[in-house]
KEKE-3310 file (N, C-alpha, C; in steps of 0.2 Angstrom, whole numbers, plus 5000, padded with zeros to 4 digits):
npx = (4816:4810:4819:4819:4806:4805:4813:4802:4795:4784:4773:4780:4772:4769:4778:4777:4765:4766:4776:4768:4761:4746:4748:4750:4763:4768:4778:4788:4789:4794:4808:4811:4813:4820:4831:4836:4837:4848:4848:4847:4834:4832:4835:4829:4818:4820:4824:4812:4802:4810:4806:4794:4791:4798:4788:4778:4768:4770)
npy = (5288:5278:5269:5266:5263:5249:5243:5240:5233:5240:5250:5265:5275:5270:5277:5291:5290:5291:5301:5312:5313:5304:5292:5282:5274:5260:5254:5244:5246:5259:5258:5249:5259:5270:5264:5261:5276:5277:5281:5281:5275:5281:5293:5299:5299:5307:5321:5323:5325:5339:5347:5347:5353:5366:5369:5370:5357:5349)
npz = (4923:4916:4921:4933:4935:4929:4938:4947:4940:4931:4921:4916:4920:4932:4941:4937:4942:4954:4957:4956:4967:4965:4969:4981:4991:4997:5011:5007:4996:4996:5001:4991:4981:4987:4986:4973:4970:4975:4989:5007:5017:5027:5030:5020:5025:5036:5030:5023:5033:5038:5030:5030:5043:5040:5033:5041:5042:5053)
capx = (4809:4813:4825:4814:4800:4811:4815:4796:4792:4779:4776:4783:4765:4769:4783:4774:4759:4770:4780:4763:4756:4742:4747:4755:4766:4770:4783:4792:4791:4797:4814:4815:4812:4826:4839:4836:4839:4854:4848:4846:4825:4830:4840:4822:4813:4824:4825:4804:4803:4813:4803:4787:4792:4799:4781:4772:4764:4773)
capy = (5286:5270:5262:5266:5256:5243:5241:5237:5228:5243:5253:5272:5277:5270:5283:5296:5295:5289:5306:5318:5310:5301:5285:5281:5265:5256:5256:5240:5249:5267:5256:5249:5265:5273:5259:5262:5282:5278:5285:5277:5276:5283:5299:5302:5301:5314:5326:5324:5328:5343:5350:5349:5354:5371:5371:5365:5352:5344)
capz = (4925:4913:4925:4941:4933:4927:4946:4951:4935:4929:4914:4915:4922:4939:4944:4938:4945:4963:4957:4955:4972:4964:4972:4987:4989:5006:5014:5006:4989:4996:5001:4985:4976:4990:4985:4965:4970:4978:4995:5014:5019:5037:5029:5015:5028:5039:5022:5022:5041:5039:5023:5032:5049:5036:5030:5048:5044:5060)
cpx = (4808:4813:4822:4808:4802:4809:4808:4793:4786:4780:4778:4778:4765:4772:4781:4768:4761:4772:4773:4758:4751:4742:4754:4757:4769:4777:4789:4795:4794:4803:4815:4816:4819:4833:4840:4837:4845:4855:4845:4837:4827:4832:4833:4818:4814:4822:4816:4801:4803:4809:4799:4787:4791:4791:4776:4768:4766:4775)
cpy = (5279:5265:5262:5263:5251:5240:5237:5232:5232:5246:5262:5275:5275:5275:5287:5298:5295:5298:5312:5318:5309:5297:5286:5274:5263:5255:5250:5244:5254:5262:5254:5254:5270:5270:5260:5269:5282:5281:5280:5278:5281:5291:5301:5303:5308:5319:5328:5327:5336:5348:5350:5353:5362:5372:5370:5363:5346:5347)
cpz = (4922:4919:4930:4942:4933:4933:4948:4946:4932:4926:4918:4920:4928:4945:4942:4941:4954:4963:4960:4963:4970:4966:4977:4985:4995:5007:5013:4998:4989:4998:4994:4980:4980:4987:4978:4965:4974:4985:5002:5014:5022:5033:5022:5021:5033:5036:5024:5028:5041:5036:5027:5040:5045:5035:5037:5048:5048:5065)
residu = (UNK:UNK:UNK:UNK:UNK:UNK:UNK:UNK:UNK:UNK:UNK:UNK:UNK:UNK:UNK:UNK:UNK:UNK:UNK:UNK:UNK:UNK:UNK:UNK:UNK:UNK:UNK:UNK:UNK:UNK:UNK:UNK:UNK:UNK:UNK:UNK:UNK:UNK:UNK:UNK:UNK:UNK:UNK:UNK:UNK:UNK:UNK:UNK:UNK:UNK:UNK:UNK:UNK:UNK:UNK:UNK:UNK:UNK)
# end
């Protein structure tokens, strides 16, 4: 949670409250926050798709 702060320049309490959905973050943040997890945008966003469609809220 450190290192994923670090990335945005915020204390610890910005990734958890991004984690607990308390705060959302735009759509240049969720890229930087995909690049510091090692993962593509297009393919989180696929992953989030899928899970909701599973629960139908799509």
């Amino acid at each position: 949670m450190e290192a994923l702060a670090a990335t945005f320049g915020r204390p610890h309490t910005f990734v958890s409250k991004v984690e607990a959905g308390e705060r959302r973050i735009d759509p240049i943040e969720f890229c930087r926050w995909c690049d510091a997890c090692n993962r593509k945008p297009q393919e989180v966003i696929k992953d989030v798709a899928k899970a909701a469609k599973r629960l139908r809220y799509l």
